[in-house]
N, C-alpha and C positions, 0 to 999 in steps of 0.2 A: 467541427468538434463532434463527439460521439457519443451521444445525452443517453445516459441511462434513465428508465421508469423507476422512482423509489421504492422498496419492496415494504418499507413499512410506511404509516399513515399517521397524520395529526389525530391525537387520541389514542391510541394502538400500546398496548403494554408492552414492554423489551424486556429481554436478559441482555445483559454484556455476557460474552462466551469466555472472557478471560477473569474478567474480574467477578464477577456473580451477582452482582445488585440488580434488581430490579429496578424500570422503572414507566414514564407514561412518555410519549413521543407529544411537544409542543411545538416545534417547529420542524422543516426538512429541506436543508439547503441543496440544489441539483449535483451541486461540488462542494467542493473543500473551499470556505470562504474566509479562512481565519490568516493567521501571520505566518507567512514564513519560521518564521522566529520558533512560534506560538508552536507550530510542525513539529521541528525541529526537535524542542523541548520535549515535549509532550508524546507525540505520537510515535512512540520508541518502536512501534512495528510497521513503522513507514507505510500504513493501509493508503490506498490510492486517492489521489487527490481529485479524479475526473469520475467519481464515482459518488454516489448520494453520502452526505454527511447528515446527524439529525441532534437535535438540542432535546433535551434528557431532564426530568424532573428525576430526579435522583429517592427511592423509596426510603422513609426513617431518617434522611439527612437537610440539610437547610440550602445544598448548593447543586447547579443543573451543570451537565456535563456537555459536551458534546463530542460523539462518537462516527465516529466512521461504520457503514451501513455492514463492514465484514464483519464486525465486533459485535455486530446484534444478533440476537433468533427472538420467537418470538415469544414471549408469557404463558404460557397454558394453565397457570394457577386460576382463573378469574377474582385472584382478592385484589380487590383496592388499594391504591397507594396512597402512604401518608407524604406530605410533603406541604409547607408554608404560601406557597406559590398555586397550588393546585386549581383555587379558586378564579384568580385572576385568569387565567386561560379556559378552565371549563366548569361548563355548568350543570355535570349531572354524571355517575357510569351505573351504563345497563349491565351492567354483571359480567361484562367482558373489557370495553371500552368504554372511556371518557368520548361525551358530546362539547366539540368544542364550542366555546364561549362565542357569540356573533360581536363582531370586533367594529364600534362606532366611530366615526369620525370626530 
């Protein structure tokens, strides 16, 4: 298989390039790890599935997205996002990025 390096980073603020919200990068799957189905439905611009996917705190909203790595650039605003969630995965942004949370067993 043909592993891409992800271009963004746990913590790292995103644009969506279609839809315009902001938001903070929480997780970063190597691929496409959701449903078929879920595909199908949802990702109506068929972005590649062998290509990094990332999970999305969504800025001003209550719910996390997850986008395909073409749909992203990257924040240049350095403001902070709001979002319900924020807390549980990081603990701090230096004026560009969130410092993620150290994750206990």
């Amino acid at each position: 298989m043909d592993t891409h390096h992800a271009r963004f980073a746990v913590g790292q603020l995103v644009q969506h390039r279609l839809f315009d919200y902001r938001g903070v990068v929480f997780d970063v799957d190597p691929v496409f790890m959701g449903s078929e189905e879920w595909y199908q439905q949802v990702a109506r611009s068929r972005p590649p599935k062998d290509r990094p996917w990332y999970h999305v705190l969504v800025d001003g909203a209550t719910h996390t997205t997850y986008v395909a790595e073409r749909n992203l650039q990257p924040d240049s605003s350095d403001e902070p996002i709001s979002h319900p969630l924020l807390e549980a995965f990081f603990n701090g942004f230096d004026g560009s990025q969130y410092r993620a949370r150290q994750r206990g067993n």
